[in-house]
Backbone bond lengths (Angstrom), bond angles and torsions (degrees), N, CA, C in turn:
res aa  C-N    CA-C-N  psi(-1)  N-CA   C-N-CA  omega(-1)  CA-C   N-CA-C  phi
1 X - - - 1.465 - - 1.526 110.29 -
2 X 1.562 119.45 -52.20 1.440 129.20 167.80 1.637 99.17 -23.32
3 X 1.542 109.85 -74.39 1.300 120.16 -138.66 1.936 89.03 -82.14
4 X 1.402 132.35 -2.90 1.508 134.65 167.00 1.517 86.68 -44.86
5 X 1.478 103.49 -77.99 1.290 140.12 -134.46 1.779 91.67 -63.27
6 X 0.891 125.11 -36.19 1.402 135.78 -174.50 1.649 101.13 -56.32
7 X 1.366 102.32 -78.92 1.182 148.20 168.85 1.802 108.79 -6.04
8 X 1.532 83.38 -54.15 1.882 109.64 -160.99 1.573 87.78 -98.17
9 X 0.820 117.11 -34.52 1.491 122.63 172.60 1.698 131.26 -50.29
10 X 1.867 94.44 -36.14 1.444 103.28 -176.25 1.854 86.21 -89.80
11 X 0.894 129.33 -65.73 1.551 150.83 176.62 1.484 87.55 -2.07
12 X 1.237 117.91 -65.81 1.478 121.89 -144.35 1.843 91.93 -95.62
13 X 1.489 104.47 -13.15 1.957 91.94 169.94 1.783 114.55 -97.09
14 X 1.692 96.38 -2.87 1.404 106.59 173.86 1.792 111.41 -85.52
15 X 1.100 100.08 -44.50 1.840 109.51 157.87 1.662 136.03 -62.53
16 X 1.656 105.02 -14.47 1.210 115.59 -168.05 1.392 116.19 -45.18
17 X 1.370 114.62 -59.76 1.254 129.89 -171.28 1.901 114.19 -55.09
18 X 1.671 91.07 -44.85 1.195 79.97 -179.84 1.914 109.45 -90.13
19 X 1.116 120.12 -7.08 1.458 95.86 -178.33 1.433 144.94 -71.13
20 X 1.455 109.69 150.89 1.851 101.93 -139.06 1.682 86.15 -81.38
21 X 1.063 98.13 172.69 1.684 120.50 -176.31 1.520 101.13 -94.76
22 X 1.520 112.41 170.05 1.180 121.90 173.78 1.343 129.94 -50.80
23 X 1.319 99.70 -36.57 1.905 114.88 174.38 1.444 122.92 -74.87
24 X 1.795 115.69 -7.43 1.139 114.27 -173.35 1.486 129.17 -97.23
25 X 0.988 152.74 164.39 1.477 140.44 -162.89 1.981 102.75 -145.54
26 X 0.899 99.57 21.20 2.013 97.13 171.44 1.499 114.68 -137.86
27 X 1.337 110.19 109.39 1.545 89.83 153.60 1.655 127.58 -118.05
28 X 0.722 128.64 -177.17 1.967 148.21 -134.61 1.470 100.01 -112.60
29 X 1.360 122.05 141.63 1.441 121.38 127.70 1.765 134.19 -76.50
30 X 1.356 90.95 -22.08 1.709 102.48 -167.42 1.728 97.40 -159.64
31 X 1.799 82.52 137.74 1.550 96.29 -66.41 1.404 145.91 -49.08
32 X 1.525 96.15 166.17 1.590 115.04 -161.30 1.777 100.32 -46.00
33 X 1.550 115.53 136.11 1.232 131.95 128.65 0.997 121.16 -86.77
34 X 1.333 119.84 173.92 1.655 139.69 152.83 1.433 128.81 -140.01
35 X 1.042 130.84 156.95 1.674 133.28 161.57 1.738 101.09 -103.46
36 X 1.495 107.35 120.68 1.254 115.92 -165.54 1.659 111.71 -97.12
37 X 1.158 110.56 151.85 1.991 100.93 -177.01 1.790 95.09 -48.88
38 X 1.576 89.93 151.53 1.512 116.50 175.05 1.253 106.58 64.56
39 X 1.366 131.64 6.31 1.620 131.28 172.90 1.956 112.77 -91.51
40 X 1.337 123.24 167.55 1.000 102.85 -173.06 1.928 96.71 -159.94
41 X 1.302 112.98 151.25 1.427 120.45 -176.34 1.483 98.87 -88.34
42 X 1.623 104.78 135.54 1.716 101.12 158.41 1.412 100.60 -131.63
43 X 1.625 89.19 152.16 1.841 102.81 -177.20 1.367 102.99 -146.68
44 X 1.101 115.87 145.39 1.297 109.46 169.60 1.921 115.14 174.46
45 X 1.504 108.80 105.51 1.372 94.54 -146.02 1.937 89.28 -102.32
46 X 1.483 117.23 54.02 1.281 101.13 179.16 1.446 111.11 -78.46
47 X 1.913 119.35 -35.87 1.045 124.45 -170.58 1.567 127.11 -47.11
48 X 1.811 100.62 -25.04 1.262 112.10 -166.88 1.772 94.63 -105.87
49 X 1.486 123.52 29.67 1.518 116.31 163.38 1.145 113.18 95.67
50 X 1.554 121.83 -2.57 0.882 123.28 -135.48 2.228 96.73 -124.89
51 X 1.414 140.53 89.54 0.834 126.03 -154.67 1.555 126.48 -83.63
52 X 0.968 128.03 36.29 1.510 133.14 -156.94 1.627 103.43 -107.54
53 X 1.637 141.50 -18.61 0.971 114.21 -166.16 1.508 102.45 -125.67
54 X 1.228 152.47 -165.98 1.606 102.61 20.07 1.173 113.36 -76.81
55 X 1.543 117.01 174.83 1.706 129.12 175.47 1.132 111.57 -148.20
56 X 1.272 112.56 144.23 1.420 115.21 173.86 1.840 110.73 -160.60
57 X 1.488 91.49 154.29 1.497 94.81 -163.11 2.079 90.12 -130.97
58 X 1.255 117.64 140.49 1.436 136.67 -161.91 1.731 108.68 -128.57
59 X 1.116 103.31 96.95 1.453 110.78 143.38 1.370 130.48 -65.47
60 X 1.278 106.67 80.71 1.983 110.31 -168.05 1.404 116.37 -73.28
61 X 1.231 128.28 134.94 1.319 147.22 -170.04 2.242 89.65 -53.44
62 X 0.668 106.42 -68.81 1.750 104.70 170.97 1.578 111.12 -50.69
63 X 1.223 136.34 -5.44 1.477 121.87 152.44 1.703 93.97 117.23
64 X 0.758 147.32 -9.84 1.676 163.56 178.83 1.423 115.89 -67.42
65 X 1.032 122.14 95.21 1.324 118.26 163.18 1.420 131.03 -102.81
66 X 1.734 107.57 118.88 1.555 107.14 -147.77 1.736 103.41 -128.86
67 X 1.190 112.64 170.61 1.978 101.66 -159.99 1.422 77.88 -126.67
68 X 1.079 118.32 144.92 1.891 121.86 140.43 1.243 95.64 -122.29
69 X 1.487 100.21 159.13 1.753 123.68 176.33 1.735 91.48 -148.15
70 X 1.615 112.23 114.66 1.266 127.50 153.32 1.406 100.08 92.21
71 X 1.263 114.32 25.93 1.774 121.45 171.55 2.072 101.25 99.58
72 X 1.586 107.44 -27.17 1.139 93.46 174.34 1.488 137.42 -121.30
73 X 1.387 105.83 154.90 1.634 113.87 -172.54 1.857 120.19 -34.48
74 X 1.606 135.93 81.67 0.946 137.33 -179.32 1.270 118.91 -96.02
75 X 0.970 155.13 23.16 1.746 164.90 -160.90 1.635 101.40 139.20
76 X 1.873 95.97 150.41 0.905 100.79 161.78 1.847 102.82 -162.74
77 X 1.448 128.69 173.60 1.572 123.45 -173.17 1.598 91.97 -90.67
78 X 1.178 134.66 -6.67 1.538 130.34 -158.91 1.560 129.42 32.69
79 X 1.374 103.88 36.08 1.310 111.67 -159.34 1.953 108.72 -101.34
80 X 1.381 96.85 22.24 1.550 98.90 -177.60 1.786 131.36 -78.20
81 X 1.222 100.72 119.58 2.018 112.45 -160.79 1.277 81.82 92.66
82 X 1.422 136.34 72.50 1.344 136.77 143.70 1.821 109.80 -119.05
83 X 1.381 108.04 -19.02 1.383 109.11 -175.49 1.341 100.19 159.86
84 X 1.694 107.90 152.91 1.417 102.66 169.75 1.312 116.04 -126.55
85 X 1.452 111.67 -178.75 1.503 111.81 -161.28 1.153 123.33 46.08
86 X 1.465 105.61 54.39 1.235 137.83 -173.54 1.871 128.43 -93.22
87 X 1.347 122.19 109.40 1.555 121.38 -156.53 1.533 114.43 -109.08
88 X 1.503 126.63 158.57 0.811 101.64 175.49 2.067 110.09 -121.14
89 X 0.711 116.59 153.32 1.843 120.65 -178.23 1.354 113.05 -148.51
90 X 1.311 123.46 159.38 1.303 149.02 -160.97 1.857 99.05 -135.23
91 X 2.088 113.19 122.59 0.925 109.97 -160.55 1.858 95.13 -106.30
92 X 1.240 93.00 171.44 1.652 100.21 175.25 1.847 117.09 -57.95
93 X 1.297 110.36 2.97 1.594 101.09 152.33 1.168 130.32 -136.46
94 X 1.446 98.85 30.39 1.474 112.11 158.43 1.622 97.83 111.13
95 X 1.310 133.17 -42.28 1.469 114.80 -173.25 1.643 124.61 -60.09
96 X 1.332 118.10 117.89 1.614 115.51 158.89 1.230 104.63 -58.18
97 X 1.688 102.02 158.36 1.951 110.73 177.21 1.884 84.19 -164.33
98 X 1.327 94.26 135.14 1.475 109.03 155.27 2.092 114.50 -102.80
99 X 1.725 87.00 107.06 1.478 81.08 -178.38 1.720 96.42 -111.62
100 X 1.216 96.99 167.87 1.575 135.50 172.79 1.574 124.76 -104.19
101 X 1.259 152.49 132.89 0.879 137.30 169.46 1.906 114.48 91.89
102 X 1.385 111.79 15.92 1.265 134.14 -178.63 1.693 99.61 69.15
103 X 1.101 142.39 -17.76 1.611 137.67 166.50 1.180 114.36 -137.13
104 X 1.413 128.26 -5.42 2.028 109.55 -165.86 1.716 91.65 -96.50
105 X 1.400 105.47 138.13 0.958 110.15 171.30 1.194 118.33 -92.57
106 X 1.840 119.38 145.81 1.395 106.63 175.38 2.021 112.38 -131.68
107 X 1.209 77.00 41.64 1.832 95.90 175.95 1.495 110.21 158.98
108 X 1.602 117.49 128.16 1.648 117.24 177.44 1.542 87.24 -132.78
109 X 1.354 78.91 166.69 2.238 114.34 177.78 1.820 83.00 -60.67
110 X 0.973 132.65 -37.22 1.668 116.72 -149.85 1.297 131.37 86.06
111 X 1.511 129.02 -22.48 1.370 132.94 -152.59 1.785 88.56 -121.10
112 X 1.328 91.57 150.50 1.709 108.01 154.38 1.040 97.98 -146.39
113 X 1.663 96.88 171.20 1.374 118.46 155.21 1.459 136.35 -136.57
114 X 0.877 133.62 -136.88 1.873 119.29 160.85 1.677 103.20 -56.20
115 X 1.533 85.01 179.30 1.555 89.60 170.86 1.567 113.42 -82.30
116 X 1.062 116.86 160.45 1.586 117.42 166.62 1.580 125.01 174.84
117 X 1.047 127.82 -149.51 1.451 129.05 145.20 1.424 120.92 -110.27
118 X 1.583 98.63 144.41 1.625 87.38 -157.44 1.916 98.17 -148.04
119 X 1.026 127.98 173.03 1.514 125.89 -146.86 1.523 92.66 -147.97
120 X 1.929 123.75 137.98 0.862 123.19 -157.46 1.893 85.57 -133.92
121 X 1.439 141.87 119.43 0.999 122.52 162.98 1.522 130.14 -150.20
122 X 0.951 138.61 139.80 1.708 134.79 165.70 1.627 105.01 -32.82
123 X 1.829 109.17 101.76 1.710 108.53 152.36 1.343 136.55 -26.81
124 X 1.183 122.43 153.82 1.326 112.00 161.72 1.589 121.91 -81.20
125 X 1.682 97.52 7.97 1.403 100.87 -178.72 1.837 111.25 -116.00
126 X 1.372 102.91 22.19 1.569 122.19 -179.89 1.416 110.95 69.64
127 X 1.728 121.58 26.64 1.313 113.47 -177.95 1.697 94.96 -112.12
128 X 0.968 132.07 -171.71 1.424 147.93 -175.50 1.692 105.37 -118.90
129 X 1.141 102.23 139.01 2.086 106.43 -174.48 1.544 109.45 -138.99
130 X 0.762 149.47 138.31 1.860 144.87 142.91 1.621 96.34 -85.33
131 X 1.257 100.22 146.42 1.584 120.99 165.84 1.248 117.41 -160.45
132 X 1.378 121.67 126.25 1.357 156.69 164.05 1.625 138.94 171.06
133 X 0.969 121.43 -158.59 1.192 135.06 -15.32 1.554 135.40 -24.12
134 X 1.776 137.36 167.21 1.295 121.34 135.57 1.425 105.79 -48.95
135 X 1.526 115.44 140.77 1.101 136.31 163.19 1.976 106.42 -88.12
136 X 1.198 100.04 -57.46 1.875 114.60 179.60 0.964 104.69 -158.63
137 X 1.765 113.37 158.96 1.582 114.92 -144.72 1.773 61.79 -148.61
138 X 1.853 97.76 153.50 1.315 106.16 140.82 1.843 138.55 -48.25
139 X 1.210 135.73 -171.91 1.801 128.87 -169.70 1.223 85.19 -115.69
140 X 0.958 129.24 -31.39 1.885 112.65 -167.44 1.244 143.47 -70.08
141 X 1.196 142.33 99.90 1.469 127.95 -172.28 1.480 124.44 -8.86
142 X 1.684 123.29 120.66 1.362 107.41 159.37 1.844 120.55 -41.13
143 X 1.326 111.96 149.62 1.820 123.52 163.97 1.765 88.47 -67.31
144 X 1.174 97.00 127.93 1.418 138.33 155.01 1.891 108.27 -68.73
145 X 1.337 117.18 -51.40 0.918 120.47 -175.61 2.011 119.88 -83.90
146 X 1.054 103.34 164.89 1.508 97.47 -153.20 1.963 92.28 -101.96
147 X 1.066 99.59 126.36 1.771 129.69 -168.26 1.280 80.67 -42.08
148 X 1.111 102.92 -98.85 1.543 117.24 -172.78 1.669 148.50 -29.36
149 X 1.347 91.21 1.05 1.594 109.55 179.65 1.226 103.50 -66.88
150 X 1.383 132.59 -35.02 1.376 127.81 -176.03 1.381 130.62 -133.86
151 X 1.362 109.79 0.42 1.291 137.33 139.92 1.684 141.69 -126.75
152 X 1.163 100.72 103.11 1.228 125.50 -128.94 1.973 90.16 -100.40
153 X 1.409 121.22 -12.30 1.287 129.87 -175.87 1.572 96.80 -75.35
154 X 1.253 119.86 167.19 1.548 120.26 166.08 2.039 106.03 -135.51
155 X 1.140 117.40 145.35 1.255 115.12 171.51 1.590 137.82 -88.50
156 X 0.805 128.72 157.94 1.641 114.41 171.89 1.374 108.71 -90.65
157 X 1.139 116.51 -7.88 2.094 121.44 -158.85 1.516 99.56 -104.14
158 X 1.649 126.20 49.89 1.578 107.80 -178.98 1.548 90.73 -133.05
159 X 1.440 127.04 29.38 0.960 113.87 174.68 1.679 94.70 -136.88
160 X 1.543 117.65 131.85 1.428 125.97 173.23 1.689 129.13 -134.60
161 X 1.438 92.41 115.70 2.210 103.74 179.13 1.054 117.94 -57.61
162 X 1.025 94.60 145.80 1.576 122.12 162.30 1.663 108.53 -58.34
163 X 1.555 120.52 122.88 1.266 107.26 -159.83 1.300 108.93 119.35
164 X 1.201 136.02 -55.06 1.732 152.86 -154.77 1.294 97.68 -91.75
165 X 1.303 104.59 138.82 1.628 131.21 -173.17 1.576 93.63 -123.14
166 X 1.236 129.01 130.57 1.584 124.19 -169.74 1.915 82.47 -137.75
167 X 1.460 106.54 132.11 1.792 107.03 160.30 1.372 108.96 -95.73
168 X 1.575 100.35 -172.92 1.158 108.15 -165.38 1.997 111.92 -66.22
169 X 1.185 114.67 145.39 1.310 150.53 -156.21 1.236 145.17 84.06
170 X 1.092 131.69 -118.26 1.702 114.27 -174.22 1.983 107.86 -70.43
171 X 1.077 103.68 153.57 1.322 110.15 -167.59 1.371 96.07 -116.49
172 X 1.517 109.14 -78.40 1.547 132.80 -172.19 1.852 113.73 -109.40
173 X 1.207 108.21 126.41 1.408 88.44 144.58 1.553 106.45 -179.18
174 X 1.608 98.93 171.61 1.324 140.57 -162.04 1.095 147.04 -158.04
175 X 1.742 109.07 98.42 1.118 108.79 -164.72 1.805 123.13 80.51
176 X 1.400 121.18 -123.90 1.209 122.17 175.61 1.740 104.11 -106.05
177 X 1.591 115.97 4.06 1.219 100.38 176.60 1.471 100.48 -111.16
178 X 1.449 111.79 170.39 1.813 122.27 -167.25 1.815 103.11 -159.69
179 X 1.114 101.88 124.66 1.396 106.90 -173.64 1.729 98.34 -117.31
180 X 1.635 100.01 95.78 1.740 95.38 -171.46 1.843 100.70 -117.13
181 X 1.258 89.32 145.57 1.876 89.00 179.07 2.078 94.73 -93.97
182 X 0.999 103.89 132.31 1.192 121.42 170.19 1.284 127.14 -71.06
183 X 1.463 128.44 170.30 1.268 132.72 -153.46 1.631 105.78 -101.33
184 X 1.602 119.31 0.62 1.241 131.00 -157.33 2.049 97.33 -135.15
185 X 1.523 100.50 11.95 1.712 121.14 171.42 1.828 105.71 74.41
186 X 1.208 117.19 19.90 1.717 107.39 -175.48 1.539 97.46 -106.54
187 X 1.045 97.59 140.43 1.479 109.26 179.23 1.761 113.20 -114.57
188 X 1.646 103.17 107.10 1.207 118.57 -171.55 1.713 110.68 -122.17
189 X 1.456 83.77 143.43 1.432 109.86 164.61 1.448 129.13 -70.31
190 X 1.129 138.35 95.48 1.342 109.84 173.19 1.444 126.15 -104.14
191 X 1.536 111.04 -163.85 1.315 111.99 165.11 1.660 107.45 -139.41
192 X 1.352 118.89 97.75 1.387 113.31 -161.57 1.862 111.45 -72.24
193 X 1.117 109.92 -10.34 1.762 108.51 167.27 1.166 121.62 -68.11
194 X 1.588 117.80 -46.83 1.365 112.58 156.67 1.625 142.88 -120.20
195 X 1.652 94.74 42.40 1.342 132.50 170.72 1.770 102.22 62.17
196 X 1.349 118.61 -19.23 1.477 121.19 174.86 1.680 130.28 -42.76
197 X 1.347 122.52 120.43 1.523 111.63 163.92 1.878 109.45 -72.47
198 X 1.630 77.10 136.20 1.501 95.97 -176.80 1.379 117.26 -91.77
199 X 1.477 113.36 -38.97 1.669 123.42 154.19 1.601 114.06 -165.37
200 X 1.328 112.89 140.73 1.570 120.49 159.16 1.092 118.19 -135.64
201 X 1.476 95.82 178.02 1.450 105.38 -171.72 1.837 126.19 -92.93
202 X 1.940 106.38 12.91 1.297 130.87 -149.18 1.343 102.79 6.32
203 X 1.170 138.69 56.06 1.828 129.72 142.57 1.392 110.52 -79.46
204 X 1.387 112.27 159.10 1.434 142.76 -168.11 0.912 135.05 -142.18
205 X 1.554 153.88 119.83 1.302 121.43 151.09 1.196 108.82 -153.57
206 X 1.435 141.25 171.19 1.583 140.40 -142.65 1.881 100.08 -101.69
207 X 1.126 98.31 3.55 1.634 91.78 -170.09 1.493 119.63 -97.27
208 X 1.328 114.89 16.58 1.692 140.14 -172.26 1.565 99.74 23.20
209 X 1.179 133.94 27.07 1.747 103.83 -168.12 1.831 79.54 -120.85
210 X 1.556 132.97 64.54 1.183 127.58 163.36 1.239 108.01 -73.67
211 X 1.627 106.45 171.13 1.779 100.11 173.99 2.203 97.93 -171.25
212 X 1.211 109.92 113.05 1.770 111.11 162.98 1.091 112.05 -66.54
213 X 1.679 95.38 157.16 1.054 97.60 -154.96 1.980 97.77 -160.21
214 X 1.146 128.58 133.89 1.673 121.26 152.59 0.880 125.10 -121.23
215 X 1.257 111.96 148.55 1.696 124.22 -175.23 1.557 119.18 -87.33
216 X 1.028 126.13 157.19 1.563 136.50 160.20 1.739 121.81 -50.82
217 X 1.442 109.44 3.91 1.437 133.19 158.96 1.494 121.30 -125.04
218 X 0.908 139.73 2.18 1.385 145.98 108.71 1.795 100.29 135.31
219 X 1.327 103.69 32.76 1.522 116.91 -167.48 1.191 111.97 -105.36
220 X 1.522 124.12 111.09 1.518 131.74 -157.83 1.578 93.38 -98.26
221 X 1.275 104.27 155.80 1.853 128.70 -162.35 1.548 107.83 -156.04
222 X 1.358 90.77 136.00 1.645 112.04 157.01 1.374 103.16 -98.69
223 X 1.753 127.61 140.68 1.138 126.24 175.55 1.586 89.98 -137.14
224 X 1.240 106.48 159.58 1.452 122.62 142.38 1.867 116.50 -134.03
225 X 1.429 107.93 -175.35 1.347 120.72 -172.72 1.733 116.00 27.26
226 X 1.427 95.01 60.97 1.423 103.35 -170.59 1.544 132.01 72.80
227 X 1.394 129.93 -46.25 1.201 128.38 -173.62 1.467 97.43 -159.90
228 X 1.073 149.72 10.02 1.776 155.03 -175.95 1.731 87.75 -77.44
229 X 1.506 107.27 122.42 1.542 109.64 164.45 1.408 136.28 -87.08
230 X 1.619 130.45 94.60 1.077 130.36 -172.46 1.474 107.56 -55.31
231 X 1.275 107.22 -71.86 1.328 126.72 168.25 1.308 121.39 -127.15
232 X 1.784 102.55 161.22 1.288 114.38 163.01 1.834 127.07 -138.86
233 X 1.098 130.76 -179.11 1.062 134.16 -167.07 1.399 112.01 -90.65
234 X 1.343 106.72 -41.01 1.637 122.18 174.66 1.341 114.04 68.64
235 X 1.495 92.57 26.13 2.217 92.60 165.85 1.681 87.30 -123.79
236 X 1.636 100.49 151.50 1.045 106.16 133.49 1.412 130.99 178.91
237 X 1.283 140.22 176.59 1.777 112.05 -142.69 1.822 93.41 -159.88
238 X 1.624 123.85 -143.94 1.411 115.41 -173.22 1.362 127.69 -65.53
239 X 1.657 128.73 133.77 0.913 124.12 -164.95 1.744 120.86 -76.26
240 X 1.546 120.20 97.48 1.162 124.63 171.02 1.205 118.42 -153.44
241 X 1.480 132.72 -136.72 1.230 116.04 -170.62 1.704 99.48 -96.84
242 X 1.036 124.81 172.29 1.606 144.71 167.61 1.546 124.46 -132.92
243 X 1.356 115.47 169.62 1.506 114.67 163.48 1.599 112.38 -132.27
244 X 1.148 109.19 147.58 1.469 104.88 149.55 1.508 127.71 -122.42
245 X 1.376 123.86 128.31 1.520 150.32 -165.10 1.543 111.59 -104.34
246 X 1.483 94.08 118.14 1.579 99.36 170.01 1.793 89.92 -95.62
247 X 1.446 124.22 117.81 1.028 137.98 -174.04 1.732 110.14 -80.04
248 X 1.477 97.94 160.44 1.320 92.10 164.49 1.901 143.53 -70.89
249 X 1.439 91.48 13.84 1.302 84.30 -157.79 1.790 77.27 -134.77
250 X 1.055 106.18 50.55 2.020 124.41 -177.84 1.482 102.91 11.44
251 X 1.205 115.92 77.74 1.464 144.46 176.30 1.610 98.82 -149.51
252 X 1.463 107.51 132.87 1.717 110.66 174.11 1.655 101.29 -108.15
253 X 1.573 120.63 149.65 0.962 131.44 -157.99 1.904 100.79 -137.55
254 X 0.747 139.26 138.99 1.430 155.47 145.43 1.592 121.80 -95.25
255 X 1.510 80.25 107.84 2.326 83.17 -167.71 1.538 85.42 -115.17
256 X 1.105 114.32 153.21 1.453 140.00 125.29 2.191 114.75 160.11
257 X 1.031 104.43 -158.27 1.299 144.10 20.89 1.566 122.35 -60.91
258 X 1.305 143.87 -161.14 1.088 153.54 108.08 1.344 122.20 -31.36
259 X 1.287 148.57 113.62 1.402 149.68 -140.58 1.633 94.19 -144.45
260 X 1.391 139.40 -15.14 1.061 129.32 -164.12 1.833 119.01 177.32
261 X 1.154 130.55 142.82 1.368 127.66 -141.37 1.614 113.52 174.03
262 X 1.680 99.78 121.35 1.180 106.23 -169.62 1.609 98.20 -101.26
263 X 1.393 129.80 3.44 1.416 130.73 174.63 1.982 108.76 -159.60
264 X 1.579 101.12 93.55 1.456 86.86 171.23 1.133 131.40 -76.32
265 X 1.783 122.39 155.37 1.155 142.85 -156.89 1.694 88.25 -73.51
266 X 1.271 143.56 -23.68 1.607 129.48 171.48 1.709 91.90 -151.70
């Protein structure tokens, strides 16, 4: 038992850095996140106009991991008196598993897929999804430095579908990073702590009516005058839904398909 406790002990100082906070709703294969016992996901995009949530997903001290959407109990793994100090993670081919005991699992999603990196998170429609592989990642070095040192708020708006037409201004963001398309059509990354662009796409053009955008193949675009291509991403792979993630470590990511889903979008 000593040497559990040890064990689970280093685990969770090997995860430290990356583990998400209370306000966050995604975790990682690469690298690994987790949602740790007694931690819990919040979502909820009413503030931004938007009426679909709240949501929340519970890592229960009894080993249970259970979802509500709108105050009430909608999914859960039913896995409670299965083990404690109990976590949950998403592996490099896509299956979630809540294990016990730093590896035994005692409930997974079921599904894989290739290998890759792949993204585990609360919908905006209060269901639960995995998606990936990355399809294309931004060029820029992950931040080394930890988001949250000086902004300490978290957002609901850093995750965007396949489907979604976004105009010009804020797109994504998180934390101290903000991925806003500009009024002059460039779509930049920033880092508002130390006012630096982190990456864009330098497109331009005088006709201000730009607008992002992803496709049902997971290929992100700058457009203007309706359908004119500023830019594009130049990946793209099976036709279904996708996401794109301004990550924690201010790198944007494009995962999917969708591989798995406790509430589909139709």
């Amino acid at each position: 038992m000593a040497l559990l406790i040890v064990l689970l002990a280093t685990f969770v100082g090997l995860l430290a850095p990356l583990v998400m906070a209370s306000t966050d709703f995604v975790i990682y294969s690469d690298p690994p996140t987790a949602l740790l016992p007694g931690q819990s996901f919040q979502y909820d995009l009413t503030p931004q106009g938007i009426p679909y949530g709240p949501a929340s997903l519970s890592m229960n001290h009894d080993c249970d991991l259970v979802l509500h959407f709108h105050n009430q109990k909608t999914w859960a793994t039913n896995t409670t008196g299965l083990g404690t100090d109990c976590y949950l993670t998403v592996d490099s081919h896509g299956e979630a598993a809540v294990k016990r005991d730093l590896h035994y699992p005692v409930w997974s999603s079921g599904k894989k897929s290739v290998q890759g990196s792949y993204a585990f998170l609360v919908q905006w429609n209060g269901g639960l999804g995995i998606y990936g592989p990355t399809t294309w990642s931004s060029s820029n070095p992950p931040s080394l430095r930890d988001a949250g040192d000086e902004h300490p708020n978290v957002t609901t708006d850093y995750v965007f579908y396949s489907y979604s037409i976004l105009p010009i201004g804020k797109i994504l963001d998180y934390k101290n990073f903000k991925l806003v398309l500009r009024d002059d059509c460039n779509l930049v990354l920033e880092d508002t702590a130390t006012g630096k662009i982190r990456w864009q796409t330098s497109t331009s053009s005088p006709l201000h009516d730009c607008f992002v955008t992803l496709d049902n193949q997971g290929e992100l675009f700058v457009k203007h005058n309706r359908r004119d291509v500023l830019w594009r991403s130049g990946t793209r792979s099976t036709p279904f839904l996708y996401i794109l993630v301004l990550r924690y470590d201010g790198t944007l990511g494009v995962y999917g398909p969708q591989i798995w889903t406790t509430k589909p979008f139709w």
